[in-house]
C-alpha positions as a Markdown table, in Angstrom:
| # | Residue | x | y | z |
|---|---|---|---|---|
| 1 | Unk | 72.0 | 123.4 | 63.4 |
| 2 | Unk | 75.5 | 123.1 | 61.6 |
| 3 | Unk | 77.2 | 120.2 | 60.9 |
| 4 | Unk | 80.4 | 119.4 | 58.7 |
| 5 | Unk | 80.7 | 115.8 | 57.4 |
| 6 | Unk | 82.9 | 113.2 | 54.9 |
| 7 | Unk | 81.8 | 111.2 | 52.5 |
| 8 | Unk | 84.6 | 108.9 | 53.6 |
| 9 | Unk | 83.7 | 108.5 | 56.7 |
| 10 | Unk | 84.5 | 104.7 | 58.3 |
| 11 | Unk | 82.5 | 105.9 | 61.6 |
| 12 | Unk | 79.7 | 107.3 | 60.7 |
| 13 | Unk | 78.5 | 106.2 | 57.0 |
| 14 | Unk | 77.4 | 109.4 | 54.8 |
| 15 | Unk | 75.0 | 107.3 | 53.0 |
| 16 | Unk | 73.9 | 105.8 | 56.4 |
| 17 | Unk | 74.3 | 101.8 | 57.0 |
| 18 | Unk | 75.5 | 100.1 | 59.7 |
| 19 | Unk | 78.9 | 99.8 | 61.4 |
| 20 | Unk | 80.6 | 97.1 | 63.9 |
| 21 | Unk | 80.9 | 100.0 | 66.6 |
| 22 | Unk | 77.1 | 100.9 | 66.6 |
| 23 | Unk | 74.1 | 98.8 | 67.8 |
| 24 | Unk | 71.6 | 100.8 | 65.1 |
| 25 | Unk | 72.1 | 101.7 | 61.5 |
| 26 | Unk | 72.9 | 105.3 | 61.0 |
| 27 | Unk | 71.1 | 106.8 | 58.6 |
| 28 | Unk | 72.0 | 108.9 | 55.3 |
| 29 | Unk | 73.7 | 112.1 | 56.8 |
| 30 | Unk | 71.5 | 114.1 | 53.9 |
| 31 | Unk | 68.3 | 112.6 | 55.0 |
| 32 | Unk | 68.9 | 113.1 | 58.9 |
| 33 | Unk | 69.6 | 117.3 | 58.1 |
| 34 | Unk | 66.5 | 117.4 | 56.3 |
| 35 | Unk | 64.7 | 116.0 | 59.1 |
| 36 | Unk | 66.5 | 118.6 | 61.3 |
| 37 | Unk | 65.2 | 120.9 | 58.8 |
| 38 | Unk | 61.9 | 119.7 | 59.5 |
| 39 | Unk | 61.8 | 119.9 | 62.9 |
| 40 | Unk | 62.5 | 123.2 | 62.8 |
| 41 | Unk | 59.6 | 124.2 | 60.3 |
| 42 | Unk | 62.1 | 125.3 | 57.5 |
| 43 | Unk | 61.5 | 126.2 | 54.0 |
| 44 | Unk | 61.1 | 123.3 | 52.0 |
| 45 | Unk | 63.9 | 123.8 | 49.2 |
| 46 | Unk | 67.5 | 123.8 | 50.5 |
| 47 | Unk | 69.7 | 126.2 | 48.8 |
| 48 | Unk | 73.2 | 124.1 | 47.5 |
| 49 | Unk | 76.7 | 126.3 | 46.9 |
| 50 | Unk | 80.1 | 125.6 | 46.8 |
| 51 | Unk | 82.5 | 126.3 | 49.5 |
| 52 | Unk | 85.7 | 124.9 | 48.5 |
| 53 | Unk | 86.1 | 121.7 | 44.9 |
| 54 | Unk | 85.4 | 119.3 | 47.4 |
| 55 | Unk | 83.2 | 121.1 | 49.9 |
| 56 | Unk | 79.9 | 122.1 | 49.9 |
| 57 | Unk | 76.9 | 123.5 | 51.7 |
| 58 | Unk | 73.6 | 123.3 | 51.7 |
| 59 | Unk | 71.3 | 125.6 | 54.0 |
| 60 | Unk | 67.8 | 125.2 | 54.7 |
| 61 | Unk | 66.6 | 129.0 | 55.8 |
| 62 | Unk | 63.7 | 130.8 | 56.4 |
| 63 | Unk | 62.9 | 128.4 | 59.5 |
| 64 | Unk | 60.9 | 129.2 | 62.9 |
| 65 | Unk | 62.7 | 131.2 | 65.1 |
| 66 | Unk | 65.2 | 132.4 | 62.6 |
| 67 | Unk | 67.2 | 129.0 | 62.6 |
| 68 | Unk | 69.0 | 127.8 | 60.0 |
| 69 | Unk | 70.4 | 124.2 | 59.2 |
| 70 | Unk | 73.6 | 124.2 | 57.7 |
| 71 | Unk | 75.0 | 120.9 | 56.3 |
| 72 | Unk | 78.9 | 120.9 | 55.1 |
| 73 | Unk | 79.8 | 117.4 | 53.1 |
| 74 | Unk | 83.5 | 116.9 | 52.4 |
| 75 | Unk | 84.0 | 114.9 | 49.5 |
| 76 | Unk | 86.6 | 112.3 | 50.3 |
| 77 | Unk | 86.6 | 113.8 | 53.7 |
| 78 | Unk | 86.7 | 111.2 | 57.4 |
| 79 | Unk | 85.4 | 111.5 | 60.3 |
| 80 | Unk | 87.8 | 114.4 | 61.1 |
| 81 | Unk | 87.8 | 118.2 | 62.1 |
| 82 | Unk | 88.2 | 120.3 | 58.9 |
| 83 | Unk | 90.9 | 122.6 | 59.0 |
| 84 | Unk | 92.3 | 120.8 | 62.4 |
| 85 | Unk | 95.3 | 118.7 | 63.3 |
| 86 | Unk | 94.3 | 115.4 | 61.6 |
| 87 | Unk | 93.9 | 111.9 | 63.3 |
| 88 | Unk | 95.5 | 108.5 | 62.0 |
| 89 | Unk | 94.0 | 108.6 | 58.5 |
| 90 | Unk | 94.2 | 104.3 | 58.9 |
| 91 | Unk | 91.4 | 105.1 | 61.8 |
| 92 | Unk | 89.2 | 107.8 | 60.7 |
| 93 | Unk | 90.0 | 108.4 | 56.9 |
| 94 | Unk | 91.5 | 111.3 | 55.4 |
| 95 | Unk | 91.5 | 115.0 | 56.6 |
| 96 | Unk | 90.6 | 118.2 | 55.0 |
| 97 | Unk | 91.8 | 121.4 | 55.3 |
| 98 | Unk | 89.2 | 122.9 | 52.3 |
| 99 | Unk | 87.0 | 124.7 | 55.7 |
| 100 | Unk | 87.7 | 125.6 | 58.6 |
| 101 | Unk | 84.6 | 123.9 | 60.8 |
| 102 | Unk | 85.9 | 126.0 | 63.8 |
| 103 | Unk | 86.0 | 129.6 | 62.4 |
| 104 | Unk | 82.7 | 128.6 | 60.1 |
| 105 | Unk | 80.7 | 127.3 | 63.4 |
| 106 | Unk | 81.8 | 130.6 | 65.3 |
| 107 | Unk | 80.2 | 133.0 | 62.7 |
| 108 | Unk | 77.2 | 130.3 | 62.5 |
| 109 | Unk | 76.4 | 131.3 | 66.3 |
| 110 | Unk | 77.7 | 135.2 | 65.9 |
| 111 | Unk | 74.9 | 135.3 | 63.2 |
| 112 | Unk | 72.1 | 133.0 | 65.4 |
| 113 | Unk | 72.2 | 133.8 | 68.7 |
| 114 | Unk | 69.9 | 132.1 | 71.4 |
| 115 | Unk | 67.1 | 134.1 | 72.4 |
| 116 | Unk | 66.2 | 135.4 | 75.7 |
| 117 | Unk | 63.1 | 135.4 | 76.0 |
């Protein structure tokens, strides 16, 4: 599982909460990996690094099946594509070209394929 997400986000809280948009609170976008992580029987320590000032990653590996869960946060960063054409900033918050989520999510499945077995 990969997912890139800003802690500015007006649509989807980092720290979780509720919004006018949703019928349920969301909940903390660190907590929610980690369950993800979890789920798919992942080490228990997540390893934290620094992709960009205000990007980082933390990856939980060794999990069943080879998986991995891969959570980018975007400091200051909306509920927009990194590294694509941004969105009304008054809508979704501010942009960030720090990472590239495409490019990053394409060698995320290069490296885990699905299995065909």
């Amino acid at each position: 599982m990969i997912a890139f997400h800003g802690t500015a986000d007006p649509i989807v809280p980092y720290d979780g909460g509720k919004v006018a948009m949703a019928p349920d609170p969301f909940p903390s976008v660190a907590s929610w990996a980690a369950k993800w992580a979890a789920r798919n029987r992942c080490e228990p320590e997540a390893v934290e690094s620094a992709v960009a000032p205000d990007v980082t990653l933390v990856e939980h590996t060794k999990c069943a099946h080879d998986a991995t869960v891969a959570l980018y946060t975007i400091q200051g960063g909306g509920h927009q594509w990194p590294g694509g054409k941004p969105l009304p900033e008054w809508l979704v918050g501010p942009s960030s070209d720090s990472v590239d989520a495409t490019s990053r999510i394409w060698e995320f499945f290069l490296q885990h394929p699905l299995s065909r077995e």
